[in-house]
C-alpha positions in Angstrom: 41.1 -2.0 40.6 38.9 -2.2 37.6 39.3 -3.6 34.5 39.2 -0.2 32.5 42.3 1.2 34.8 44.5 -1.7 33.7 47.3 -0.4 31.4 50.6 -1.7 30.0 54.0 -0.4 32.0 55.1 2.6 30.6 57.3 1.9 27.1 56.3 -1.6 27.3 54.4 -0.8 23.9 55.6 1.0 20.5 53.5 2.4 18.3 53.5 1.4 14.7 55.6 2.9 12.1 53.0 4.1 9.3 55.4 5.0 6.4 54.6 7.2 3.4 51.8 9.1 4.8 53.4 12.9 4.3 57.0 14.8 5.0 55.4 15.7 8.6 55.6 12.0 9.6 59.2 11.7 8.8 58.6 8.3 7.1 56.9 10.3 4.0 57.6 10.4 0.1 60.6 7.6 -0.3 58.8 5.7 2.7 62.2 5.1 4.2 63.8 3.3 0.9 66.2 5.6 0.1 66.4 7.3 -3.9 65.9 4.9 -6.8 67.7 1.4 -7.6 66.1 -2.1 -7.2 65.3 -1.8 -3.6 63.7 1.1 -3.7 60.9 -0.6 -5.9 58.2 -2.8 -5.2 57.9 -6.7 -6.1 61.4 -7.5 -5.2 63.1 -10.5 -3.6 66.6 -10.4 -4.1 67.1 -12.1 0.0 70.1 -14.8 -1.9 71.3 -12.9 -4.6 74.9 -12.0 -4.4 75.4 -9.9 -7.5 75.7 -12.7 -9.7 78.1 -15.0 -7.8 77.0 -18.0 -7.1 74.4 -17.8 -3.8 75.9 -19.2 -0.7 72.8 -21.9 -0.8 73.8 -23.2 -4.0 77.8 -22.9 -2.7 77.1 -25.7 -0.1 77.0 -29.9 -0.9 73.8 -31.3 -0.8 74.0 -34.3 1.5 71.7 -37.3 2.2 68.9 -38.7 0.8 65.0 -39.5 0.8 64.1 -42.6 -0.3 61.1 -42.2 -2.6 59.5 -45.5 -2.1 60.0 -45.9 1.8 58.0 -47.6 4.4 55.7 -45.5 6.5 54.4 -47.3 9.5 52.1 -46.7 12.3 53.8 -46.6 15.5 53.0 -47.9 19.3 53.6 -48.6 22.2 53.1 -51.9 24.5 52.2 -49.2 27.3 49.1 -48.1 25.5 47.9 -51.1 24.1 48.0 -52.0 28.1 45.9 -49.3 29.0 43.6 -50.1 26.1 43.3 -53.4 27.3 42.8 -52.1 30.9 40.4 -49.8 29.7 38.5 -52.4 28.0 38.6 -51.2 24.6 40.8 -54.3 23.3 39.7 -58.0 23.9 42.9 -60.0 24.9 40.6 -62.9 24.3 40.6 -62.6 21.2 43.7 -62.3 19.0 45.0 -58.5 18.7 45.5 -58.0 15.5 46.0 -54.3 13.3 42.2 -54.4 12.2 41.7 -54.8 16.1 43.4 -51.5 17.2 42.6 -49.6 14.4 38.9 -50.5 15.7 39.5 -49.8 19.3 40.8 -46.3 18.2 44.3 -46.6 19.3 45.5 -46.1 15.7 44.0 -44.4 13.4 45.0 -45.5 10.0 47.7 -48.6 8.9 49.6 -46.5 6.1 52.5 -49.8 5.2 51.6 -51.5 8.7 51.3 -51.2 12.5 55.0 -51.5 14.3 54.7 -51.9 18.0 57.5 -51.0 20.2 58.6 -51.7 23.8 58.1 -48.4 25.9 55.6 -49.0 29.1 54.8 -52.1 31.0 52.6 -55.1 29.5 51.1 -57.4 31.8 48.4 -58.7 29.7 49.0 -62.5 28.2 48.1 -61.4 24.3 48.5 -62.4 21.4 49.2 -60.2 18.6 49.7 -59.9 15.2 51.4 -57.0 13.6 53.5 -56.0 10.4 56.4 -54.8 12.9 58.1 -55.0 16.4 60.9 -54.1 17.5 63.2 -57.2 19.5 62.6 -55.4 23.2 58.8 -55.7 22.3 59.1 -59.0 21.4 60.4 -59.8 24.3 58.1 -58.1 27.0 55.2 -60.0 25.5 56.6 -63.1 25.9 58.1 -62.4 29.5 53.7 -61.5 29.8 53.1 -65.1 28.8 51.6 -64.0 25.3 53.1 -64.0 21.6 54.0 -61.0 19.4 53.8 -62.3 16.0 55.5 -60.2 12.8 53.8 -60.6 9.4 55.2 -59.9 6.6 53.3 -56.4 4.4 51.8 -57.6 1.8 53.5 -56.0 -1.6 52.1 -52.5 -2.2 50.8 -52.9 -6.1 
């Protein structure tokens, strides 16, 4: 078998429908759209009009609510800062702190802060320093020997 004498199933492909190209095609003059009226013209989007009732989308209650000035955090996991560590791209001599990971290149920016959370083992005896953790996290780095510290963000001005 070559290359060349590959070919699709028969019917697996349709040819495409090239409207208004004469009366011989069958999809001439009109172009399939029928005689006159709005739809038969070009430039229009009438997809949610209902003939001047109100549209179904504007029918429905709007519900919740998006809070304009909320908090956008970085999020991680003990896991990888483990295999950062074991990977030798985070000192746990040194305190871990959010300029830390942002350097090692497990984060890449701090948008309102760094929040660590407690998915994936930690083993490492750290101590780090972030603007968020959740209470399991907290927890798996003391059970590690180290300290998970939460500072307070600094007020956005």
């Amino acid at each position: 078998m070559k290359l060349n004498e590959l070919s699709d199933n028969p019917g697996a492909t349709k040819g495409k429908k090239r409207i208004g190209r004469g009366p011989g095609s069958g999809m001439g003059k009109t172009g399939g759209r029928g005689i006159k009226g709005q739809k038969s013209r070009s430039g229009v989007a009438i997809k949610g009009y209902e003939g001047g009732q109100m549209p179904l989308y504007q029918r429905l209650p709007k519900r919740g609510f998006n809070k304009p000035n909320r908090k956008a955090f970085s999020v991680i996991n003990l896991g990888l800062i483990q295999k950062f560590i074991d990977e030798g791209k985070i000192d746990v001599k040194a305190d871990i702190t959010e300029d830390a990971l942002i350097a090692s290149g497990l984060v890449r920016r701090k948008k309102d802060g760094i929040r660590v959370l407690a998915k994936g083992d930690f083993k490492a005896k750290a101590n780090i320093t972030v603007t968020g953790a959740s209470k399991g996290a907290v927890e798996a780095v003391a059970k590690a020997g180290g300290s998970l510290t939460v500072t307070t963000p600094a007020a956005a001005e």
